[in-house]
C-alpha positions in Angstrom: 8.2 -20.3 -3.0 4.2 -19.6 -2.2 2.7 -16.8 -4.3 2.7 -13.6 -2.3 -0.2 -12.2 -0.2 -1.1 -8.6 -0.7 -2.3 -7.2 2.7 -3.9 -4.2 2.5 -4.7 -1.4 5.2 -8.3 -0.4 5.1 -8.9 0.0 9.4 -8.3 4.2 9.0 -11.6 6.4 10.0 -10.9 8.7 7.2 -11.4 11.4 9.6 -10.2 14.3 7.4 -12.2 13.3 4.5 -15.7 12.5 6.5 -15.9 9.2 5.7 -14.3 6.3 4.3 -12.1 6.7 1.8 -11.1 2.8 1.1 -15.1 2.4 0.7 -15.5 5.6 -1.7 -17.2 4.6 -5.1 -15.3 5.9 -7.4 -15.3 3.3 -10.2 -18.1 3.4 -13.3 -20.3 0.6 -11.4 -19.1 1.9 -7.9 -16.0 -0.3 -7.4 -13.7 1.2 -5.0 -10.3 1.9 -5.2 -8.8 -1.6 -3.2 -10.9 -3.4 -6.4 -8.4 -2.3 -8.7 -4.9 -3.1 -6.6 -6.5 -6.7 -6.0 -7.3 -6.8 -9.4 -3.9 -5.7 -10.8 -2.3 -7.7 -8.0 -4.0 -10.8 -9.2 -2.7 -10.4 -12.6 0.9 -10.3 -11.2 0.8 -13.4 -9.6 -0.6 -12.5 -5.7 -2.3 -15.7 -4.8 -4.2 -14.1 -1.9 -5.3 -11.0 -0.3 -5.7 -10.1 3.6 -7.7 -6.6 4.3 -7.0 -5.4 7.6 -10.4 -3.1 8.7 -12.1 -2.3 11.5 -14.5 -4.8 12.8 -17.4 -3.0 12.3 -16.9 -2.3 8.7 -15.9 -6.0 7.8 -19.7 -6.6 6.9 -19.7 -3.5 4.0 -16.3 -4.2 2.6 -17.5 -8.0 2.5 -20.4 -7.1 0.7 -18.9 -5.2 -2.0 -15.8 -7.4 -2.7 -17.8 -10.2 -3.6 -17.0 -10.2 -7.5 -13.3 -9.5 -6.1 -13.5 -12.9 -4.1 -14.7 -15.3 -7.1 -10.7 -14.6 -8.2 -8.9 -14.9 -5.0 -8.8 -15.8 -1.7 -9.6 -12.5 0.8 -9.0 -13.2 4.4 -9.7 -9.9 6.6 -7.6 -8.7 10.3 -9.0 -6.4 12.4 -7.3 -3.4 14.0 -9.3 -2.1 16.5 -6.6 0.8 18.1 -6.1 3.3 15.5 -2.2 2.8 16.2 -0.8 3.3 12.8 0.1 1.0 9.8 3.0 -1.2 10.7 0.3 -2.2 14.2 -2.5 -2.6 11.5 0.4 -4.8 9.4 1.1 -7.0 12.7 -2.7 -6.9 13.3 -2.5 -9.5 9.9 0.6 -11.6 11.2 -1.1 -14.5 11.6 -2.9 -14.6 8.2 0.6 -14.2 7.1 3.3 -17.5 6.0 5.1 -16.0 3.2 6.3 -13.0 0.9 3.7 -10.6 1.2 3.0 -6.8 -0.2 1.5 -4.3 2.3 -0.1 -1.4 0.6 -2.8 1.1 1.2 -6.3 0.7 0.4 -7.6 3.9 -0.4 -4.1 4.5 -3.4 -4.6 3.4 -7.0 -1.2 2.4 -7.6 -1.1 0.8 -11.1 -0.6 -3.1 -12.8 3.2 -2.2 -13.2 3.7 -1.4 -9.7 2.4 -4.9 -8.4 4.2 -6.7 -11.5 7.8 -5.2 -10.5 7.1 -5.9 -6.7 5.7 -9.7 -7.3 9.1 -10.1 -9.6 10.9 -8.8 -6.7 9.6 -10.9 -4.6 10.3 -14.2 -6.0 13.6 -13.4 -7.2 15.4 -10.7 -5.1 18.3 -10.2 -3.0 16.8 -7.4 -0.9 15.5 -8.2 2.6 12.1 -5.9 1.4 11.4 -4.0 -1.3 9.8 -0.8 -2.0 8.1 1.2 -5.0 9.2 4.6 -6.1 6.8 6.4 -7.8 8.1 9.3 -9.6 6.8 12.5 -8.0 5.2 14.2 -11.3 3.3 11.0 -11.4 1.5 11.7 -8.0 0.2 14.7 -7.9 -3.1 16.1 -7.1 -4.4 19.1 -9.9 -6.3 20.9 -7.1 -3.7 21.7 -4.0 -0.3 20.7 -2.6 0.7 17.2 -1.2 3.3 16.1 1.1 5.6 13.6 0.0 8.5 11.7 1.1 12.0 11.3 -1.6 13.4 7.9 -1.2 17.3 8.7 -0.6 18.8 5.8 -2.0 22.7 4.4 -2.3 24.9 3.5 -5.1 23.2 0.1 -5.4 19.6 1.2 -5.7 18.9 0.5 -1.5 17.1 3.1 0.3 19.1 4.8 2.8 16.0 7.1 4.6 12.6 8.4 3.5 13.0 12.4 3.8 9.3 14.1 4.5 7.4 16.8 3.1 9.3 17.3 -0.6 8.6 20.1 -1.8 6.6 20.0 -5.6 9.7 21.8 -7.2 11.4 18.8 -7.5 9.1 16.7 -9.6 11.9 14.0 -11.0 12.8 12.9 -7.5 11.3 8.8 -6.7 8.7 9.1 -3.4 7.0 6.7 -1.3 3.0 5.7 -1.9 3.3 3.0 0.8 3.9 0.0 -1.5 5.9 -2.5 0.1 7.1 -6.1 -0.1 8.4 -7.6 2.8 9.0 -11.1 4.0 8.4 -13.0 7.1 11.5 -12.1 9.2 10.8 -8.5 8.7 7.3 -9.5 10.5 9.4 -10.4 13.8 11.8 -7.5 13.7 8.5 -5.7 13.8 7.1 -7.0 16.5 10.6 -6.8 18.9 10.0 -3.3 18.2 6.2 -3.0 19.0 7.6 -4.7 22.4 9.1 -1.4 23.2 6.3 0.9 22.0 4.7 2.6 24.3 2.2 5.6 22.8 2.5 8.8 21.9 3.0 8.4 18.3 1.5 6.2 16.0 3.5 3.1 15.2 4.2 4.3 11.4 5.3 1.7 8.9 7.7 4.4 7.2 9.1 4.5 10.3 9.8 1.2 11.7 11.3 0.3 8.4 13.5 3.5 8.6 14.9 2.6 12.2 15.7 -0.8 11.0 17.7 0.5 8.4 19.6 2.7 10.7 19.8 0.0 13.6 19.8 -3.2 11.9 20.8 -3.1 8.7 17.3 -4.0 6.9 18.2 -3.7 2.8 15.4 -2.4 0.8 15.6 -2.2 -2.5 13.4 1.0 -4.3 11.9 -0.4 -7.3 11.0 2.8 -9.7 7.6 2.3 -11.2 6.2 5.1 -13.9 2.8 3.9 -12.9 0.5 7.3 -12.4 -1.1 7.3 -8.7 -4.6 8.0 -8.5 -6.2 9.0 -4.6 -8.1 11.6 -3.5 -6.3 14.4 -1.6 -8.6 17.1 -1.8 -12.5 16.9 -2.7 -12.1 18.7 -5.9 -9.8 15.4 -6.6 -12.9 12.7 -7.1 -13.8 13.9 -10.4 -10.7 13.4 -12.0 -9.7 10.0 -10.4 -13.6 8.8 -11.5 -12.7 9.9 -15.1 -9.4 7.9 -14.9 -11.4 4.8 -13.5 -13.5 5.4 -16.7 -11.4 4.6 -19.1 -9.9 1.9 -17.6 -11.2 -2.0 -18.7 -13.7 -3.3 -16.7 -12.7 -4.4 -13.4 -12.4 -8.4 -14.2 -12.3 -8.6 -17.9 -10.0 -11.3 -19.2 -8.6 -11.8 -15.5 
């Protein structure tokens, strides 16, 4: 089996934050957060990386992933109707020939997280797979967050992603958006973009929860106790730039 891809969705405007989140420097020499999944990514075994962006911005994300690209292959798709991220995923279908990851580009999600999902990958029985995160574990210290529980089966397959969980219940597993998916899942998807037509964003959550319904997609949750770093609120940059800190440097003994 090839080694998986990691695509990762990096085309938002970052509207509520004024700016660009995915090109926010956050690490000690400026690295952004997408450095450290494609570093942690690398590690488990990802043999390349696709970064789905918006055309314009292919130029400054080029520019600063240029240590990132000595250690892998990065291939960027461009998404050029803010439509949500299961268009931005199809927007990289044709980069795309094997198991693949899609995740977002502005989370921190941890070496763990990528290691369980690359294993999963190679060796599962699911038809995708997705992280769990436990909810303690993605918090922000400065204000509420909206999360959605994974309800899962007997068997450890998710059943439906329930929205907006409330911070009470801090054992529950939730979704950061880390998936792993492979290549029918890409044409399912795009029977269903066939029928889209507007009003909502085509949201990855939600196509994958409609095939479980309809179809009878199996996705195994795979619980990671990985720590989430992001920014939510403003107040959240100086905490996620003193957990950068201590990390090793970015490419050290990669």
């Amino acid at each position: 089996m090839p080694s998986p891809t990691l695509v990762l969705l990096a085309a938002g405007a970052g509207l509520r934050f004024g700016g660009s989140k995915q090109l926010e420097p956050l690490g000690p020499n400026g690295e952004i957060l997408l450095e450290y999944s494609i570093r942690d990514a690398v590690r488990a075994g990802f043999g390349s990386v696709v970064l789905v962006v918006r055309r314009e911005a292919q130029p400054r994300f080029a520019e600063r992933l240029q240590s990132a690209a000595r250690h892998v292959g990065i291939r960027y798709a461009f998404q050029r109707d803010p439509l949500g991220t299961a268009h931005a995923l199809l927007c990289a279908e044709g980069a795309l020939d094997g198991p693949f990851a899609v995740a977002n580009a502005d989370d921190h999600y941890g070496p763990a997280s990528f290691a369980v999902l690359a294993e999963a990958l190679a060796h599962g029985d699911a038809d995708a797979h997705m992280v769990g995160f436990e909810l303690e574990q993605t918090l922000s210290p400065h204000g509420p967050v909206a999360r959605a529980r994974c309800r899962q089966d007997d068997g450890g397959f998710l059943v439906a992603l329930e929205e907006d969980l409330t911070v009470s219940e801090g054992r529950s597993l939730v979704s950061m958006n880390l998936w792993g998916f492979r290549q029918p899942f890409l044409d399912a998807l795009t029977a269903r973009f066939e029928h889209f037509r507007g009003g909502t964003e085509f949201q990855l959550p939600t196509e994958v929860g409609a095939l479980i319904a309809e179809e009878g997609l199996r996705v195994r949750v795979l619980p990671t106790t990985e720590r989430w770093l992001g920014i939510t609120w403003p107040a959240d940059r100086e905490w996620v730039t003193e957990a950068l800190a201590a990390e090793a440097p970015l490419w050290e003994s990669a």
